[in-house]
C-alpha positions in Angstrom: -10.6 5.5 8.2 -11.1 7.9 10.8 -9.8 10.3 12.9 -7.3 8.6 14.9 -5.4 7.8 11.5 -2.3 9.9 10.6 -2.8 13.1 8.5 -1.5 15.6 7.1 -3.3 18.7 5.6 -2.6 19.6 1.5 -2.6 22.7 0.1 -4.4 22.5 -3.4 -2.0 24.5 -5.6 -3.0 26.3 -8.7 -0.8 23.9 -11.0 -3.1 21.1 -9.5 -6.1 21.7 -11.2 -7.4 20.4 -14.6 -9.5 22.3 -17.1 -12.6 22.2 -15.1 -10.7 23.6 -12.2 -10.6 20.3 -10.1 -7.5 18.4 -8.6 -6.4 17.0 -11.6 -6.5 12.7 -11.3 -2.6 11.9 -11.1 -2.4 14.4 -8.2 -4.0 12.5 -5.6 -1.1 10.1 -6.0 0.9 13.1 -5.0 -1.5 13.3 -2.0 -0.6 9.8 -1.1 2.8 10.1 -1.1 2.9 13.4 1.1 0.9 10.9 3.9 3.1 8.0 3.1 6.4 9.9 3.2 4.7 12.0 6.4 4.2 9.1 8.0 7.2 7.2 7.9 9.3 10.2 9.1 7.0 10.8 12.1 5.9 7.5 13.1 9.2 5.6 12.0 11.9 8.1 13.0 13.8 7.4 10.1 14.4 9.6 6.9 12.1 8.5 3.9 15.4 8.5 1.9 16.6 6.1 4.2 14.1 3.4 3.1 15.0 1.3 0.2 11.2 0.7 -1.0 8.8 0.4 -4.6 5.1 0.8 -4.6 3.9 -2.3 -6.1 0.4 -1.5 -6.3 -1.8 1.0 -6.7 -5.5 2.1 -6.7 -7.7 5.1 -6.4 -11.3 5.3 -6.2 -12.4 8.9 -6.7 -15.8 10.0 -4.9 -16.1 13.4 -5.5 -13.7 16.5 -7.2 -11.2 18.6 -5.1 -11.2 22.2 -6.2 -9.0 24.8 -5.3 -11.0 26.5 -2.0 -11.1 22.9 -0.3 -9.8 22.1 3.2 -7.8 19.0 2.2 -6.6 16.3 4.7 -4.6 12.9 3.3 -4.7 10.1 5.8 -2.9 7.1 5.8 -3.0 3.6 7.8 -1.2 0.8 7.2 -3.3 -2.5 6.7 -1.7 -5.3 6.3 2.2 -5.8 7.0 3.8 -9.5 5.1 7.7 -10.2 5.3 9.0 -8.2 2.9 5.9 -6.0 1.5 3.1 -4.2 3.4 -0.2 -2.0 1.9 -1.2 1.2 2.9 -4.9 2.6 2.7 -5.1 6.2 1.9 -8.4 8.9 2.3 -8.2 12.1 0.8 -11.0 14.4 2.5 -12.1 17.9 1.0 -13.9 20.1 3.6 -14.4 16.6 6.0 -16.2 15.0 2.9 -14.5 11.7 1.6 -13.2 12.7 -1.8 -11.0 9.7 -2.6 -9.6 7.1 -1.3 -7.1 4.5 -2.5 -4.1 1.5 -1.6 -0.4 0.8 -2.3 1.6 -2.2 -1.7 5.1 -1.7 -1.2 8.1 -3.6 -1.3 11.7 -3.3 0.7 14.6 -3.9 -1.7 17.8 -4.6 -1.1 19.8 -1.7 -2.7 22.6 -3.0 -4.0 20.3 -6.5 -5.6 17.3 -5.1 -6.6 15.3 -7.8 -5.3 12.7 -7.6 -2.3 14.1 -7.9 1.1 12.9 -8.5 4.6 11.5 -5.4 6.0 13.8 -4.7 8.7 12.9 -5.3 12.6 12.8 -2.0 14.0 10.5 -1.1 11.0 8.3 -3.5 11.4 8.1 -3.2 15.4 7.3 0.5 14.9 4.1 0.0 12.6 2.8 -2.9 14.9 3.2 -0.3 18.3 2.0 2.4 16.0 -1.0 0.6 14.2 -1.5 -2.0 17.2 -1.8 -4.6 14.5 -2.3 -7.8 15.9 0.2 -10.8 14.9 -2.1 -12.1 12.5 -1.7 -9.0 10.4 1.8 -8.4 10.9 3.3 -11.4 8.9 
């Protein structure tokens, strides 16, 4: 990832730390999902609570601890975009070192079935603007 990626910065909080005073592991999925919800409010327009959606997937590889004094930035990009699913990449930096980084695949639901759903148009149109994915990416 780099710059050009959306961000947002986190504030480590007190109750985030583990016994050895680093961001405890489970957190950073916290971390992801301030980006991802970030994201789709600014870049979509449309309220995360409006989006009918379950992660999937998920991974985390962890590089190096967070600790409390750390200037923390979560990025997120989205990577790949199918019919009804699409992945996400996340960074978490600490002081502009890479600290972890990590992927989710998510899937639109229909609300009332339960079952996955086509991601709706104007969705998908404002990733592809958004990302510039090409077609062969946006399935």
């Amino acid at each position: 990832m780099d710059d050009s990626n959306f961000s947002v910065d986190v504030q480590v909080r007190y109750q985030d730390l583990d016994t050895l005073q680093h961001v405890n592991n489970a957190v950073y999925v916290t971390y992801f999902e301030m980006a991802r919800t970030s994201y789709l409010d600014a870049i979509l327009d449309i309220p995360v609570d409006a989006f009918a959606f379950v992660v999937a997937s998920l991974s985390i590889d962890f590089k190096r601890p967070v600790t409390m004094g750390d200037d923390v930035v979560a990025a997120v990009a989205v990577t790949e975009l199918g019919t009804s699913s699409w992945t996400m990449a996340y960074e978490i930096r600490a002081n502009d070192d890479v600290a972890a980084t990590g992927e989710t695949t998510l899937v639109f639901v229909d609300p009332e079935t339960k079952r996955p759903t086509e991601i709706p148009p104007e969705v998908r149109a404002a990733i592809i603007e958004y990302e510039g994915l090409e077609p062969s990416e946006a399935q």
